[in-house]
C-alpha positions as CSV (number, residue, x, y, z in Angstrom):
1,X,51.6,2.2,-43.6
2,X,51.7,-0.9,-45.6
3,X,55.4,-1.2,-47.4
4,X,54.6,-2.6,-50.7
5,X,57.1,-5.2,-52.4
6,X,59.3,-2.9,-53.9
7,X,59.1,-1.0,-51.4
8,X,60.5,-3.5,-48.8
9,X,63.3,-4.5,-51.5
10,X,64.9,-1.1,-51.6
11,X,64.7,-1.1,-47.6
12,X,66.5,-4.8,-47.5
13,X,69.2,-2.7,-50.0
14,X,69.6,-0.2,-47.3
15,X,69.7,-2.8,-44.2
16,X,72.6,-4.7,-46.6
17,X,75.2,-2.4,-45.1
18,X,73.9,-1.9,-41.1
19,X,74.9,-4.0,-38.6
20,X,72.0,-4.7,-35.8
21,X,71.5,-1.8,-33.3
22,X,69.4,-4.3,-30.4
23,X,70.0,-7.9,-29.4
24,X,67.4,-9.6,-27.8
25,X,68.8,-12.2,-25.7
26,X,67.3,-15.6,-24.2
27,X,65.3,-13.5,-21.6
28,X,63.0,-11.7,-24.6
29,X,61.2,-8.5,-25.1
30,X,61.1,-6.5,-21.8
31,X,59.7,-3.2,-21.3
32,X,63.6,-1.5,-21.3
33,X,64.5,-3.9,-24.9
34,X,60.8,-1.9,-26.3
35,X,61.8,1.3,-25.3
36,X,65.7,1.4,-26.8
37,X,63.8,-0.2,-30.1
38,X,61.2,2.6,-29.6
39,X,63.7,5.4,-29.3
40,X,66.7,3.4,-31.9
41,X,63.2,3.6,-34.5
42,X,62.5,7.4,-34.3
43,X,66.1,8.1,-34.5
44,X,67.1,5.7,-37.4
45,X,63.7,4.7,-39.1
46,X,65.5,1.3,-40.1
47,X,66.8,-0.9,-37.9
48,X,68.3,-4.8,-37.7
49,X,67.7,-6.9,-34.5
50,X,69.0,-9.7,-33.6
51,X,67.0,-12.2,-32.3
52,X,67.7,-15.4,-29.9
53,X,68.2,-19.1,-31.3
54,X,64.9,-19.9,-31.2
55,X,63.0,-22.1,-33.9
56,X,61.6,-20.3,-36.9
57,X,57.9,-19.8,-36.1
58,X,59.0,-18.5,-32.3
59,X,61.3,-15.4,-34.5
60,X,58.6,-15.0,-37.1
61,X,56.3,-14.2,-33.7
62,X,58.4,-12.4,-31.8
63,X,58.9,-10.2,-34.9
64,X,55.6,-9.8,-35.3
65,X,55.1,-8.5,-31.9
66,X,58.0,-6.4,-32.0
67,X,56.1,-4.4,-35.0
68,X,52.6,-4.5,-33.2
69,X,54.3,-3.0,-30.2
70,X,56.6,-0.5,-32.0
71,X,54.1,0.3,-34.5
72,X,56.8,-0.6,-37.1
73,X,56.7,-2.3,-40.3
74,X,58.3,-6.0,-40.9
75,X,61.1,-5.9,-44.0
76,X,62.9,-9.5,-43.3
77,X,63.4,-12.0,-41.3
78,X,66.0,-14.3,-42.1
79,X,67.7,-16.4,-39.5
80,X,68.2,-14.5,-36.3
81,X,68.4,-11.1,-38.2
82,X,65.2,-9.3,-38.4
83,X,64.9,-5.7,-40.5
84,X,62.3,-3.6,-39.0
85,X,61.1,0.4,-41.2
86,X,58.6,3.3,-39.3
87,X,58.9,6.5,-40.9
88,X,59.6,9.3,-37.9
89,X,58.8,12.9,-37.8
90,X,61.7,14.1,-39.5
91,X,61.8,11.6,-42.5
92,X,65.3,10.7,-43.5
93,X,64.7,7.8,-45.8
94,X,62.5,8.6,-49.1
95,X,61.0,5.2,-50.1
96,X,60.2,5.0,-53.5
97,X,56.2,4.7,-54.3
């Protein structure tokens, strides 16, 4: 599923309010960090992570494969606080089309 640009909007106005369910600290993704994201997803659909202190294009990639591994969609990225969407089997947020 490709979010569209309004589509990601209204989920950044949903994230507003959340604070961030998994930190990833200096060590990076490990196989326990993917599962609590994999599990955190399916239960929550939209989730914020914080990310380590890294420089900008070292987030932008980890983010990247944090949504390749999590089969997730990217919403935002800005500082160390990225927004992350998959739709579960029970769908609790409607997205607008």
């Amino acid at each position: 599923m490709q979010l569209t640009g309004k589509q990601k909007n209204y989920l950044r106005g949903l994230a507003h309010n959340i604070n961030p369910i998994i930190t990833i600290g200096s060590n990076g993704l490990s196989e326990a960090v993917l599962n609590e994201l994999k599990a955190a997803l399916e239960y929550h659909e939209l989730l914020k992570i914080k990310l380590p202190a890294d420089d900008k294009a070292t987030k932008a990639s980890l983010m990247a494969t944090i949504c390749t591994e999590t089969t997730s969609e990217p919403v935002q990225l800005i500082g160390r606080v990225g927004v992350i969407y998959k739709q579960s089997e029970k769908q609790k947020i409607i997205i607008p089309v």
